[in-house]
N, C-alpha and C positions, 0 to 999 in steps of 0.2 A: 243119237236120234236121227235114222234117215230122212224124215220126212220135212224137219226142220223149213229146208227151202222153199218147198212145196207149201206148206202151212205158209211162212209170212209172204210167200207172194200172191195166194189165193185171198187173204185179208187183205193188202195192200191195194191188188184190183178190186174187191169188192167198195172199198172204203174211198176207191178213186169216182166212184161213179157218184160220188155225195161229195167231193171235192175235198176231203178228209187225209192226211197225214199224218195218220196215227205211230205211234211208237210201241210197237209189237215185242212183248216174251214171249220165254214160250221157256217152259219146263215140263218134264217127264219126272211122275213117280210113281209104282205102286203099279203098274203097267196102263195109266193115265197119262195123255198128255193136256196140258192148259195155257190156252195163250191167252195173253192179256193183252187188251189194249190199252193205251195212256190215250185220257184227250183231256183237252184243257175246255174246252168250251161245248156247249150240244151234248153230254152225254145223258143228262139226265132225259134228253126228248129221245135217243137212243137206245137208253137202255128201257123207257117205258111201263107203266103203270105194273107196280108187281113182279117188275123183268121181263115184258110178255112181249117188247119189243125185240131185248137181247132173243130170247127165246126162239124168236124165228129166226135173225140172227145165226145164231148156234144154230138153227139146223139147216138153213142155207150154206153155210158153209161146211156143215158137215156131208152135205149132200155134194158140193162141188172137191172135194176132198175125196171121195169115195169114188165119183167119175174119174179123177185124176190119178186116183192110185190103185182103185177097183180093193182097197182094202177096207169092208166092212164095218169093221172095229170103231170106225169114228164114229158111228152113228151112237156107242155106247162107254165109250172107253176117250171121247175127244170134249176136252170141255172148253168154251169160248166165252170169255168176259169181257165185259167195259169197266175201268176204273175197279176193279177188284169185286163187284157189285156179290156175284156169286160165292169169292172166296168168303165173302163176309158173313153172306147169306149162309155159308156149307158152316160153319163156323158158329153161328148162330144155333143152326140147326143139331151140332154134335151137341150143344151144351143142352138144348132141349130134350132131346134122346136119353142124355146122361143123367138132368133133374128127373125127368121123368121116369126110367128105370129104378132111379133110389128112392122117389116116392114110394113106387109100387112096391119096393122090397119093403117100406117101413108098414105103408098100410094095407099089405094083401088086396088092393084093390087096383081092377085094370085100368089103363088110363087111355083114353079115345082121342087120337091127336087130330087135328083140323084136314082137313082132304089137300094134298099133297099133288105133286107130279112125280111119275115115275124117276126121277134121278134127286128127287128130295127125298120120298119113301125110302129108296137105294140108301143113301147116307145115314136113315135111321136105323134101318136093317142091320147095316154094319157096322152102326156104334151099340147097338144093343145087345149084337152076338158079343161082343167083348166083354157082356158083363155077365158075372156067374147069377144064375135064380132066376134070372127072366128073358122072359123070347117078345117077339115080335112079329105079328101078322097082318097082314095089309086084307083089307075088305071092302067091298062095294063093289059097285060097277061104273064103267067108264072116267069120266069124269070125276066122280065122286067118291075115287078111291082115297083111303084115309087108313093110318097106321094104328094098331091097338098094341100098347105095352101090358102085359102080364108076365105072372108066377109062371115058373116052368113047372 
């Protein structure tokens, strides 16, 4: 992973200016990369109501990432957590996707999941194509877009 360096030093200065010393990973999979950071104290005012602190977060840094390296991808393929917050959250979300697709295949009936953000929909999308008999399409506008599971 080239970018490696570039990733923990661009957290490092951003988490200097909040006086933070965080303990950065960072793994590649699936043509994803995720870093995480460790904190012992502050992260739950960090990662904020919902994730919507992380959130900006994540795309703060993905935006100085993309000055840095003018490689676009992180804006969609770079994911940034505190204390695992998101992997827990992504994790949550595959087993909803998953109950939800086998509902639908027992009772023929679609199932309308709660309005999402584009990299939560992503994750339903892609546990949903894995399962044979039912698809997945996202609806609404703007904000209020939300996932529906049905019969193919």
């Amino acid at each position: 992973m080239e970018n490696t360096g570039i990733i923990q030093e661009t957290i490092s200065k951003v988490f200097s200016f909040i006086s933070i010393e965080p303990k950065i990973t960072i793994e590649s999979t699936e043509g994803r990369i995720r870093a995480n950071v460790s904190i012992d104290d502050g992260a739950g005012f960090l990662i904020g109501r919902d994730g919507e602190n992380l959130k900006s977060f994540q795309y703060i840094i993905s935006l100085l990432l993309i000055k840095k390296t003018g490689d676009l991808s992180f804006l969609s393929n770079f994911v940034f957590d505190i204390n695992n917050y998101f992997k827990e959250k992504e994790d949550y979300l595959i087993a909803l996707a998953k109950n939800s697709a086998h509902k639908v295949l027992e009772t023929g009936t679609p199932i309308e999941l709660d309005v999402m953000s584009p990299l939560e929909r992503k994750i339903i999308h892609l546990t949903v194509e894995q399962i044979s008999g039912v698809k997945s399409e996202s609806v609404g506008e703007g904000e209020q877009r939300r996932v529906i599971i049905k019969l193919k």
